[in-house]
Each structure stands twice: as structure tokens, then as C-alpha cells.
C-alpha positions, 0 to 999 in steps of 0.5 A: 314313253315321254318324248323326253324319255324317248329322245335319251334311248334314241340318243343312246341307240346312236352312241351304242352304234358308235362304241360297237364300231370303235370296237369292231375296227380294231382287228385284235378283239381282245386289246379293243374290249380291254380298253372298253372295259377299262375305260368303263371301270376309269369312269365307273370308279370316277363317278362313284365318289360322287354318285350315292350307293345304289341301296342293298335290295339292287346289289343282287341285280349288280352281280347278276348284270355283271356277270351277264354283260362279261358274257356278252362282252366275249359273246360280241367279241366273238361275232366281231372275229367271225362276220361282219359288222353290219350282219353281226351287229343287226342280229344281235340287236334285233333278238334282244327285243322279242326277248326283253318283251317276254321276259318283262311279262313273265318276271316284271309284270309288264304286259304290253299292248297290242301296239307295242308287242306288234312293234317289237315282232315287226322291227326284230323279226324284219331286222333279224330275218333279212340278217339272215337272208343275205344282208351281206349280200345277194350270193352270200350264203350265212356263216352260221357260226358268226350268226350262232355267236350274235343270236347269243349276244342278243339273248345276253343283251336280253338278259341284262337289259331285264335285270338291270330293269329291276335293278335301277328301279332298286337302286334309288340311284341310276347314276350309282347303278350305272357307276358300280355296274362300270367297275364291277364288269370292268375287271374281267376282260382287263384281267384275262388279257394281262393273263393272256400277254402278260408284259406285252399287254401295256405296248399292244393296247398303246397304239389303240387308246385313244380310241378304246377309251372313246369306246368306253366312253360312248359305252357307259353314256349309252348304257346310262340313258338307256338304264335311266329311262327305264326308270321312267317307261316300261322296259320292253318299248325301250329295249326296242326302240334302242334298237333303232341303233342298227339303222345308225349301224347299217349307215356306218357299215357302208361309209366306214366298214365299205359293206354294200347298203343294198336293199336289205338294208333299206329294207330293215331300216324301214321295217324298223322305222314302222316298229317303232311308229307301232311302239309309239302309237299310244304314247 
């Protein structure tokens, strides 16, 4: 992994973080994942006209992806009613890692070195595991649900990021991937909640746009650099080091959200920080 390359995941985890939240502190999840993927679809439709194609071998990979990042979708909208931010959102990143680097063994061919795959069991299993242990706070116990819910969205997380690692690499153009990926997942959410609300739809989502599309907005820069770096490094130290996100999100939890840091936090932000060194270490 180039420091290029590292750099665009690090600014991606940052992003991530940013559209999550935006989606998080809107209460009505359904009005805040409409306008994410509407906005996402606005864009995708955008920058398709210039785009090239993505070539035929990536089209399976397209429709797997999309139907896999729905499923994420209602699987993040989900966490985000039951717990809070900052549990829900380090569970669900902090799963995705360990799964990625199976996955990308099994059906990739990538088999990590001994460096890597220590860097993504330390910074996931400290991050998931002081999730569970109590990061809302010390007396908490977990609401397993909300933990069950986010332990989903990061197997779905897994999912996704594996095929769309095949996938780009098909495509011949990451900005055409990212494009038609846009439009393709962009029309489930919309299309339920005017199923849902029907002509109450368009005055609910008013008050909330200007936020949901900077949310689509983050979204579609942050899954971008992330698709088109690993066009450029292998998939499983990108999946992890991406996760470096939860650190961005623990921060937001405390100055937005008025979640207690406490020492979990620190904690796993530190334990994150040594996985990523490991990760790092032959590059």
C-alpha cells in the first residue's frame, strides 16, 4: 500500500464517519437513508454522462453490490433506532475487517502476511470487543438487538467490500463502478418510503435536505476512494485501515452526539492505531 493510496482510505474513513453521523442525527431513519440514497442516485446519474461503461465482466459484481449495500442500508438503519452512535457504529466497522480478510483468501487469492492479518484481529477484535463490554458506559449492560442489528451491517459491510473488490478490478473504470453502483442501490430506499408516505413523503424530507444530500454527498466521496484504491492494494489492509473511521467516530459521539469518551474509547482508539501500524509494517 502506497502512502498515496493510504492516504485516499484515511480520507474516505474520515468522510465515512461524517455521512454516518448526518444519518445518525436525523431521528426519522427512513426520511435520512431517502435522502442519502437519493442523493447518491442525483450524483451517480451525474457522473455516469461522463464516466466510461464499466465493461460486461463487472455487471454481476454491480447487481450483487447493490443488492448488498440495500441490505446494509436497512441493516444501519436499524442500529441507528436501537443504540447509540458511538456502540453501533464500532461494532459494525470493527467486524467488517476479520471478514473481509477471509473472504479475500478464500475467493481473491489474497492471502495476507503474518503483519497484516495480526493488524486486522488487533484493531477489530479490541474495537468490537470493548464495544461489547460496555463502551456506552461503565453499568451499561449491552442491548443485544442493537448489537445483533450492527454485527449484521458489518457482515454486509464484508460482503460488499469483497465483491466490489472483484468488481472494479472488472470494470476497467472505478469512476464508472462508483457511478452505476450510485444509481443502482439509489432506488430501493426512495422508492419504499414513497411507498411508505406516500404524499407526505416530499414535505417530511423538506426540512432535512440540505443535510441528506451532504450525507449522499460524503457517501459517494468515501465509498469512491475507497473502491479506487483497491484497484491499487490488496483488499483486506484497505478494509481495515478504512476502519481507522471509528476513531473519527468515537470523536463525533463525544462533541455531537454528548456520548461519555471514557477509557474504552481510548482504549480502542489506541488499539486501532497499533493494528494499523501492524498492517502498515511491510509497506
Amino acid at each position: 500500500m502506497t502512502p498515496l493510496v493510504a492516504l485516499a482510505v484515511l480520507v474516505a474513513a474520515v468522510t465515512h464517519a461524517g455521512w454516518n453521523a448526518i444519518a445518525h442525527a436525523i431521528k426519522d431513519q427512513l426520511l435520512s437513508f431517502t435522502l442519502i440514497s437519493g442523493g447518491g442516485l442525483l450524483i451517480g446519474a451525474a457522473m455516469a454522462l461522463f464516466a466510461p461503461f464499466p465493461a460486461a465482466a463487472a455487471w454481476p459484481y454491480l447487481l450483487v453490490s447493490a443488492a448488498l449495500h440495500v441490505a446494509y442500508m436497512l441493516l444501519l438503519m436499524r442500529s441507528f433506532t436501537l443504540g447509540d452512535f458511538g456502540q453501533m457504529y464500532p461494532i459494525a466497522r470493527g467486524t467488517a475487517p476479520l471478514v473481509v480478510t477471509v473472504l479475500a483468501a478464500v475467493f481473491v487469492g489474497e492471502r495476507p502476511d503474518a503483519w497484516a492479518t495480526t493488524g486486522v484481529v488487533v484493531a477489530s477484535t479490541g474495537l468490537v470487543g470493548l464495544a461489547l463490554w460496555g463502551i456506552r458506559g461503565s453499568g451499561t449492560r449491552p442491548h443485544w438487538p442493537a448489537i445483533a442489528a450492527a454485527l449484521c451491517t458489518g457482515l454486509a459491510i464484508a460482503g460488499y467490500t469483497t465483491v466490489d473488490g472483484v468488481g472494479v478490478r472488472a470494470s476497467g473504470s472505478p469512476l464508472g463502478y462508483v457511478a452505476w453502483l450510485m444509481i443502482l442501490e439509489g432506488l430501493a430506499i426512495p422508492a419504499y418510503a414513497y411507498y411508505r408516505r406516500r404524499s407526505e413523503l416530499a414535505a417530511q424530507l423538506r426540512p432535512f435536505a440540505v443535510r441528506g444530500l451532504l450525507g449522499a454527498a460524503l457517501s459517494v466521496v468515501a465509498y469512491g476512494l475507497v473502491l479506487w484504491a483497491q484497484t491499487r492494494a490488496p483488499l483486506a489492509p484497505i478494509a481495515a485501515l478504512r476502519e481507522s473511521s471509528i476513531i473519527v467516530g468515537a470523536a463525533i459521539g463525544t462533541l455531537f452526539f454528548k456520548e461519555r469518551f471514557g477509557a474504552p474509547r481510548i482504549a480502542a482508539a489506541g488499539l486501532m492505531v497499533v493494528g494499523i501500524g501492524l498492517m502498515l509494517h511491510t509497506s
